[in-house]
N, C-alpha and C positions, 0 to 999 in steps of 0.2 A: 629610192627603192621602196614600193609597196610593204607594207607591217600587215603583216597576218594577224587577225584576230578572229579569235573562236569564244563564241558566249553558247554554249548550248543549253543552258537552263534560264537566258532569259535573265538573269541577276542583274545586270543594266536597268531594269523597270521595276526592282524591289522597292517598294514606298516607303520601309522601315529602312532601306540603307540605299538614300538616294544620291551619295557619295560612289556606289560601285559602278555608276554613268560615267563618271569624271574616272574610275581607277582601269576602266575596262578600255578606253581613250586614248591612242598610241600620243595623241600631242599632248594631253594634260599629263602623262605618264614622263615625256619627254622632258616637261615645265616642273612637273615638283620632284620627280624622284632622279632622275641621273643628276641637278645638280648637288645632290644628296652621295656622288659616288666618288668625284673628285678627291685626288689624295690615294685611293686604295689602292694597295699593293699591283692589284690584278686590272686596275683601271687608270695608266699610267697619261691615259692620251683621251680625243674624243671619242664619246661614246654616241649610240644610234641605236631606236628601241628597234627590233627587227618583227617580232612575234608578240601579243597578249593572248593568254589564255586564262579562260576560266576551265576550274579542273574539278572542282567541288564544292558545292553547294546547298545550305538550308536556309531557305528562303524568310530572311527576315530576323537569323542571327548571324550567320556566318557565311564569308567564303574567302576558297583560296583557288589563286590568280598565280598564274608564271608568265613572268617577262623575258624572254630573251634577249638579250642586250650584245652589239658588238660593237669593235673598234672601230672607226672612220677616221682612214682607209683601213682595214685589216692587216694585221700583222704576220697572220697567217691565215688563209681563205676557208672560210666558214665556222671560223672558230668564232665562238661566243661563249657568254656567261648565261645562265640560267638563273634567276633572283625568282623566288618564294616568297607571293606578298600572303599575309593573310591579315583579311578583315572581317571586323565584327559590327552590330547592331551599336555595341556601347563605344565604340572606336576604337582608338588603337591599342594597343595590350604594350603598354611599354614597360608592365611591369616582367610579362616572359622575357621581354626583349633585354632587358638590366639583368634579368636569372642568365642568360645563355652567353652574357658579356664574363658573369662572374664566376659561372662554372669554366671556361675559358682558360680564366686567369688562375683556377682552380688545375689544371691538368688536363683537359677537356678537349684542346686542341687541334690541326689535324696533324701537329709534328709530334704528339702524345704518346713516349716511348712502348704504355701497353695498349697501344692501339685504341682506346676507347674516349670518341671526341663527340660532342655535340657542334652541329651546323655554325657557322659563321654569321653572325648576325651583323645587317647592315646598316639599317637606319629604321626610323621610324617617322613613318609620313604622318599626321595629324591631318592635314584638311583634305587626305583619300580614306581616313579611317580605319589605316594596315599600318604594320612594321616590316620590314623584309629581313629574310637571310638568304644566302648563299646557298642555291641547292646541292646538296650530295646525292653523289649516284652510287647504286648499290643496289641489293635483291632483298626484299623482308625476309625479315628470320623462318617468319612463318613456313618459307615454301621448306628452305632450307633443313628447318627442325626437323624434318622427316628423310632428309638423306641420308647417306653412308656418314657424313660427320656427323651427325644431330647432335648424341652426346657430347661435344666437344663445344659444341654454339651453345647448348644448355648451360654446360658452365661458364662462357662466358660471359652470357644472360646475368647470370649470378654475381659475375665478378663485376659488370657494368652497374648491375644496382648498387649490390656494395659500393664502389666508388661513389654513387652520388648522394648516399648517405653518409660516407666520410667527409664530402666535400664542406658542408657546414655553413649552407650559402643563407642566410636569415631569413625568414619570410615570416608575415603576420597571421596565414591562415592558418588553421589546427585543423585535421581528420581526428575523429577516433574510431571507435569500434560504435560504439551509440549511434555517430552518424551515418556507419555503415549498413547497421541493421536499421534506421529509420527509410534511407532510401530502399531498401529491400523491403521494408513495409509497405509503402506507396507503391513499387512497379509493383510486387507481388498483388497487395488488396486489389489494382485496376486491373490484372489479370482475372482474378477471383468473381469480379465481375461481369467482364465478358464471356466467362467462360462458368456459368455459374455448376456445370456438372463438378469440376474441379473442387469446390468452394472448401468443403470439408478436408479435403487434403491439401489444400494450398494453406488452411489455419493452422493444422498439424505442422507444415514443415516448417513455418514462421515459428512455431512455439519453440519446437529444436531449434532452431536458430538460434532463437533468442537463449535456451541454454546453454548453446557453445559459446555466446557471444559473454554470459555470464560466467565459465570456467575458465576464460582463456584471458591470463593475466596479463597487464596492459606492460610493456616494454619501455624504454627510454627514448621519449620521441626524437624524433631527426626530421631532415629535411628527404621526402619520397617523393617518385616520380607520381605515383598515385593513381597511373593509371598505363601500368609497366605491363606490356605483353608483343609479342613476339613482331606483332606488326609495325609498332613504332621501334623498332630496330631495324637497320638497314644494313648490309654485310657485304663492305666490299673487300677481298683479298680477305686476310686476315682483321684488317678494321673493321670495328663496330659502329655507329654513329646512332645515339639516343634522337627520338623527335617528340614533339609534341608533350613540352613540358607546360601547358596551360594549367592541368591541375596541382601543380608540384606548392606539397602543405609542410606545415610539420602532422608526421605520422609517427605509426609502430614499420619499422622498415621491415617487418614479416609480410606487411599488404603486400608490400610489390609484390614479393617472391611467391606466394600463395594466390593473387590477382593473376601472375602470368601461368603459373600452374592451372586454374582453373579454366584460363583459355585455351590451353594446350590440349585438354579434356575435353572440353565444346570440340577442337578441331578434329580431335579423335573419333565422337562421337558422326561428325558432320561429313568429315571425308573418307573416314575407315570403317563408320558401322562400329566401331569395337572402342570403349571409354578406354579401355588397359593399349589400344595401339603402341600408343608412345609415352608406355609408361618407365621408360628406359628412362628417356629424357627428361622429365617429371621427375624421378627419382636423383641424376644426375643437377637437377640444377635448386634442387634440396638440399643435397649432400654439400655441393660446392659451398651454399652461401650459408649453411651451419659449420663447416670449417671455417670461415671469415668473420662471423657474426658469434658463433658460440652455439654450443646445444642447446640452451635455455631459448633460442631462437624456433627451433621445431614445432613445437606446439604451435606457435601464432601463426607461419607460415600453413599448416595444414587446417586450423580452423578458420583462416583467411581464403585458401583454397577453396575450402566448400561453400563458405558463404558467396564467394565469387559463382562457382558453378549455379546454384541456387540464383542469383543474380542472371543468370542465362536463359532461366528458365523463361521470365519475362520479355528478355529480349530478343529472342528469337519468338517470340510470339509477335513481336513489332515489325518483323521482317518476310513478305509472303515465300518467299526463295526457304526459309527457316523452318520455318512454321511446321513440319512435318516432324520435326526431331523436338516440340515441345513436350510431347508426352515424354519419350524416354527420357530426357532430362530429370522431369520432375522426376520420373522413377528411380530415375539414377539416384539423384538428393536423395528420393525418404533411405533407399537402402542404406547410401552411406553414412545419413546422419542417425538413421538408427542403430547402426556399427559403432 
């Protein structure tokens, strides 16, 4: 049977990751990663690459690839597996790969009584420069957040971080708030420059930063996702499934909840015209995760929120589709941080 493959960015020819020729490859795929599958639950018999895809990509750090993989002969006609390789520049990440084993064993699961599991991690390939998991299917929160449930996802949202801040799974990197405001320093100043009308209020809003960043007393760190918002949540039925734990430090667990709030507010801004759209669900997934966490939580969570929005202002300047809703952003900022 023919293997479909789809490369449409070309990532085959990356000279910085000349391992994604060999990962894009339905026969080197065949040679190192299914016998990498043997044993699994879900893969009792022989297996047969049927599909490669590349699905995303930055050329000369990252990409992610889906293999479709089925039985030979099939057990049932057209069923397959969907396996999520993701590779990098620096190779394979087997430290996420060890995190998504141990939040697993943490409760995380997909038989995970409150519903809320991270992906199934499968192996990790060293000489294609990926680890793979198990894809889940499911709709981002994002769309979701805005329907007749939203409040109900919102605290979800809440409940899913909290869990991954109970969970306790060790790790060597530390976030703080210092590191937060230095990266806001950097996008902001490269902003400042290409945009030199800005310059004078791009200083100003950095200065308030930096005094929220100085009143807002530092919490008991944990393990965060670190980079928690609505898209890396996937919603299928009542399940939740966490993705994309590459940044996950020890933090102030207020980032997450304040990081996904302020993206909530870009989306408002971006698809309603209106920052208060869904300020329902902003408030609801505040609420939730200060009853979990405690009220001494709220402060950091909303000084985490602006600085997050503030962080938007840059990045939609990097995006041309964006770029129209920089201004209000920034105005959004000064108003609310002069509040």
């Amino acid at each position: 049977m023919n293997v479909v493959t789809s490369d449409p960015f070309g990532a085959c020819a990356d000279p910085r990751m000349p391992f994604l020729r060999r990962a894009l490859d339905p026969e080197e795929v065949e040679r190192h990663v299914l016998p990498r599958l043997v044993g699994l639950p879900w893969a009792p018999g022989r297996l047969a690459v049927r599909a490669v895809r590349a699905v995303r990509y930055k050329p000369g750090r990252r990409c992610l690839i889906e293999y479709d993989v089925a039985m030979t002969p099939p057990a049932t006609p057209g069923a397959f597996v969907t396996l999520v390789a993701k590779a990098r520049a620096r190779g394979a990440d087997a430290e996420t790969f060890r995190l998504l084993q141990a939040l697993r064993r943490r409760g995380f699961d997909g038989a995970s009584p409150d519903g809320i599991a991270v992906p199934e991690p499968v192996a990790v390939i060293p000489e294609l420069g990926l680890w793979l998991q198990r894809k889940v299917h499911g709709t981002a929160a994002t769309g979701a957040l805005a329907e007749a449930n939203g409040t109900w996802l919102a605290r979800r949202l809440a409940e899913a971080a909290h869990k991954v801040h109970r969970a306790a799974v060790p790790v060597l990197r530390r976030h703080t708030i210092a590191d937060e405001l230095r990266i806001l320093h950097d996008g902001l100043g490269s902003l400042a420059q290409r945009r030199p009308e800005w310059a004078r209020r791009i200083v100003r809003l950095l200065s308030a930063c930096d005094r929220l960043g100085a009143l807002t007393e530092p919490r008991r760190l944990r393990g965060i996702h670190r980079d928690f918002y609505p898209d890396h949540a996937l919603l299928d039925g009542e399940r939740l499934y966490l993705l994309d734990f590459d940044l996950y430090c020890e933090g102030d667990p207020a980032l997450d909840i304040g990081n996904c709030i302020g993206h909530i507010t870009e989306q408002s801004v971006r698809t309603r015209g209106d920052p208060g759209a869904l300020a329902d669900r902003e408030a609801a997934l505040e609420d939730r995760f200060v009853e979990l966490a405690g009220e001494p939580a709220r402060p950091g969570v909303r000084a985490y929120a602006l600085l997050t929005l503030a962080r938007h202002v840059y990045l939609s300047a990097q995006f041309p589709e964006r770029q129209a809703f920089t201004a209000t952003l920034l105005e959004l900022c000064e108003e609310r941080l002069a509040a």
